[in-house]
C-alpha positions as CSV (number, residue, x, y, z in Angstrom):
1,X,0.0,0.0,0.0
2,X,1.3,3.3,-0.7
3,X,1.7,5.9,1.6
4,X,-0.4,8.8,1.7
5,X,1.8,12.0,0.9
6,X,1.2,15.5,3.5
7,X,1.3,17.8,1.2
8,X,-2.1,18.7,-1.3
9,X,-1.8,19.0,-5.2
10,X,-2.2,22.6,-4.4
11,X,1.1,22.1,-2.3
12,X,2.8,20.6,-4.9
13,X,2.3,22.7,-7.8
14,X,3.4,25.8,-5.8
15,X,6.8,25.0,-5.3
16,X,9.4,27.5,-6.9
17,X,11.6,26.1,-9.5
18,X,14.8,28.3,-8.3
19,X,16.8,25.6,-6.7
20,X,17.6,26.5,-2.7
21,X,15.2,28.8,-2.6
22,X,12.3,26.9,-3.3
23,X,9.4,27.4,-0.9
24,X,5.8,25.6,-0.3
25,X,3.5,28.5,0.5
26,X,1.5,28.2,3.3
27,X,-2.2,27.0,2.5
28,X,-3.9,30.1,3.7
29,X,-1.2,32.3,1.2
30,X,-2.1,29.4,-1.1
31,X,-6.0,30.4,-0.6
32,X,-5.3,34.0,-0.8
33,X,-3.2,34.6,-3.7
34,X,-4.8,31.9,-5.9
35,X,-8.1,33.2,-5.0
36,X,-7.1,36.6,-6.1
37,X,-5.6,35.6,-9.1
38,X,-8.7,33.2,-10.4
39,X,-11.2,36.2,-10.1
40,X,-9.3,39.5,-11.0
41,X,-8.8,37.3,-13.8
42,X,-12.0,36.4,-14.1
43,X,-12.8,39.6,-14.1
44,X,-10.7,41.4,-16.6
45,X,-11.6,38.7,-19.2
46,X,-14.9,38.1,-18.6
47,X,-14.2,34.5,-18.9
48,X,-16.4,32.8,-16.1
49,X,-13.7,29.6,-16.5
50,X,-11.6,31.4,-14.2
51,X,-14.4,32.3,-11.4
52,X,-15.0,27.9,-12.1
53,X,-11.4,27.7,-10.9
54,X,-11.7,29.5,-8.5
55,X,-14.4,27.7,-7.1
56,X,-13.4,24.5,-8.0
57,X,-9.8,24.7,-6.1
58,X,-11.4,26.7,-2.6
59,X,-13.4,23.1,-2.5
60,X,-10.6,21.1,-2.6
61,X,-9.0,22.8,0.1
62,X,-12.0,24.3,2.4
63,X,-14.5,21.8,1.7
64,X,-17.8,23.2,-0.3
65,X,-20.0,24.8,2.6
66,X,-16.5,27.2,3.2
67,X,-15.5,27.6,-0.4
68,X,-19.1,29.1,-1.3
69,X,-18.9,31.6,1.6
70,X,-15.1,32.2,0.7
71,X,-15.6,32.3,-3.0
72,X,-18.7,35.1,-2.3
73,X,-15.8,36.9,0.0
74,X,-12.9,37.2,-2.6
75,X,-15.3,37.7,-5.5
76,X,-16.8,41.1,-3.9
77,X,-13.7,42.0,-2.5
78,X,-11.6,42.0,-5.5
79,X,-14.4,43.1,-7.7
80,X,-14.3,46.0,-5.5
81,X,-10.6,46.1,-5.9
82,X,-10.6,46.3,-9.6
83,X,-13.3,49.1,-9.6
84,X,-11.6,51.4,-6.9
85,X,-8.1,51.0,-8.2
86,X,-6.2,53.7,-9.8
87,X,-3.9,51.6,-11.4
88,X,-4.1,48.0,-13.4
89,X,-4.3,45.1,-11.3
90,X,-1.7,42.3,-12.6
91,X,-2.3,38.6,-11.9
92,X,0.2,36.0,-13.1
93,X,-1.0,33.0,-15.5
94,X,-3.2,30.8,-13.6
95,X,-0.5,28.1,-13.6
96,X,2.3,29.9,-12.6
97,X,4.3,28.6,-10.0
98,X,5.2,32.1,-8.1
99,X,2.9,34.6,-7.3
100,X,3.6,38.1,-8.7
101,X,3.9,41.7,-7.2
102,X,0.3,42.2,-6.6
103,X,-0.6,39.0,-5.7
104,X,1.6,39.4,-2.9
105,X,0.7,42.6,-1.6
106,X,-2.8,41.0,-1.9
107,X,-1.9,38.6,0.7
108,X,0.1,41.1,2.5
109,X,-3.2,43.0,2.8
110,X,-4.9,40.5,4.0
111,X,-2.2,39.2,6.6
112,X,-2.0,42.9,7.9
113,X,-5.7,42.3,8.8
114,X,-5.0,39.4,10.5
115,X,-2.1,40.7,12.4
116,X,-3.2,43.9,13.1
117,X,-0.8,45.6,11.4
118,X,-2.1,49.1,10.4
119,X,0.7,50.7,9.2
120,X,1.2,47.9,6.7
121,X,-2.6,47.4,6.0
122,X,-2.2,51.0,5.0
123,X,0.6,50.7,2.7
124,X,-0.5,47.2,1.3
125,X,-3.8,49.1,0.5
126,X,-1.8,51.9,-1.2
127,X,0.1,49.9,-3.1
128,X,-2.6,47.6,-4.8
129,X,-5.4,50.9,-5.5
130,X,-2.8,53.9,-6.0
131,X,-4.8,55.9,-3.6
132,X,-6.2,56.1,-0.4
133,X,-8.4,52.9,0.1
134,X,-12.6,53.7,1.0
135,X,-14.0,52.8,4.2
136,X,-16.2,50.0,2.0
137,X,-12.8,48.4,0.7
138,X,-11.9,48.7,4.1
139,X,-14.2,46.9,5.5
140,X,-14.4,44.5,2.6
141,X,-10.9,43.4,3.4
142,X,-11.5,43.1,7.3
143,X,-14.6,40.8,6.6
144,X,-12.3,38.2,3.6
145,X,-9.1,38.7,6.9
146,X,-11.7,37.6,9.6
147,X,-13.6,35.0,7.4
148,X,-10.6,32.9,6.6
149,X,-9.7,33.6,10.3
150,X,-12.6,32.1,11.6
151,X,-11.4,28.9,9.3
152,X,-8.2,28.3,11.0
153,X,-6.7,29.7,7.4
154,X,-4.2,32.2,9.0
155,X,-1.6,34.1,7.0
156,X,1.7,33.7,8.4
157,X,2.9,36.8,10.2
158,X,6.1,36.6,8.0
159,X,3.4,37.1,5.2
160,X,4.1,40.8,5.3
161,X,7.8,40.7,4.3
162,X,8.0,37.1,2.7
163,X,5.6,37.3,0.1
164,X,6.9,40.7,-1.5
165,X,10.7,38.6,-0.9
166,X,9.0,35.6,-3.1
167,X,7.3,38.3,-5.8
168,X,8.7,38.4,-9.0
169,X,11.7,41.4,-9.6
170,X,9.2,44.0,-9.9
171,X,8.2,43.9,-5.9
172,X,11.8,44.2,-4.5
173,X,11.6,47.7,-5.2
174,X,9.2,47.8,-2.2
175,X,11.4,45.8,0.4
């Protein structure tokens, strides 16, 4: 009989391809930067296979009671994203095996919230709109920080320097 491995597909298709400095994300980053890329994506193609990607992978790591309440979470709160922003939101290509610049200040944001980390909710917030977030996005971004809390699906504190050190080149200009 073959033994059962620890780590999900989701795990596994995360890992870097750079050698030493490979890392497996944690599975809340996992949740909150493939989340954000699947429906900003979703949403600036209008293809509703990404949204079924979206769904699809929060079921096979939340379960499907959790990824329909997560899936409603991200799917407001980056809509909201995408229509407040000054700036173009980037996503990688679904498959990529790194998260890019805004992905990462994505989870960043979120892992402020968990944290309580204004000063870098603030600047996460910033970053990702190009200008002073609203009091909605605000509280958009609480209620997706507190919902994945209430799940056990905690960001790493490290979250708020790691992923931007992960990010493609284009995010060490803000470490």
């Amino acid at each position: 009989m073959k033994a059962k491995s620890n780590s999900s597909p989701a795990l596994d298709r995360r890992r870097s391809s750079r050698g030493a400095r490979s890392v497996i994300h944690a599975r809340a980053e996992i949740i909150v930067g493939s989340s954000f890329r699947h429906w900003l994506a979703g949403y600036q193609t209008g293809d509703v296979r990404h949204w079924q990607r979206a769904f699809t992978f929060a079921v096979d790591m939340l379960g499907t009671e959790r990824a329909q309440i997560v899936c409603t979470d991200f799917s407001r709160w980056v809509r909201l994203l995408g229509e407040r922003s000054r700036r173009d939101l980037e996503v990688l290509a679904p498959n990529a095996p790194r998260y890019g610049r805004d992905e990462c200040v994505a989870m960043a944001l979120i892992a402020s919230y968990q944290h309580q980390a204004c000063p870098a909710l603030q600047a996460c917030a910033m970053t990702l709109l190009g200008c002073e977030p609203s009091a909605e996005l605000v509280d958009r971004s609480s209620k997706v920080a507190e919902r994945l809390t209430g799940f056990d699906e905690i960001l790493p504190a490290h979250a708020l320097h790691e992923v931007v050190r992960q990010a493609e080149p284009s995010v060490h200009l803000l470490a």
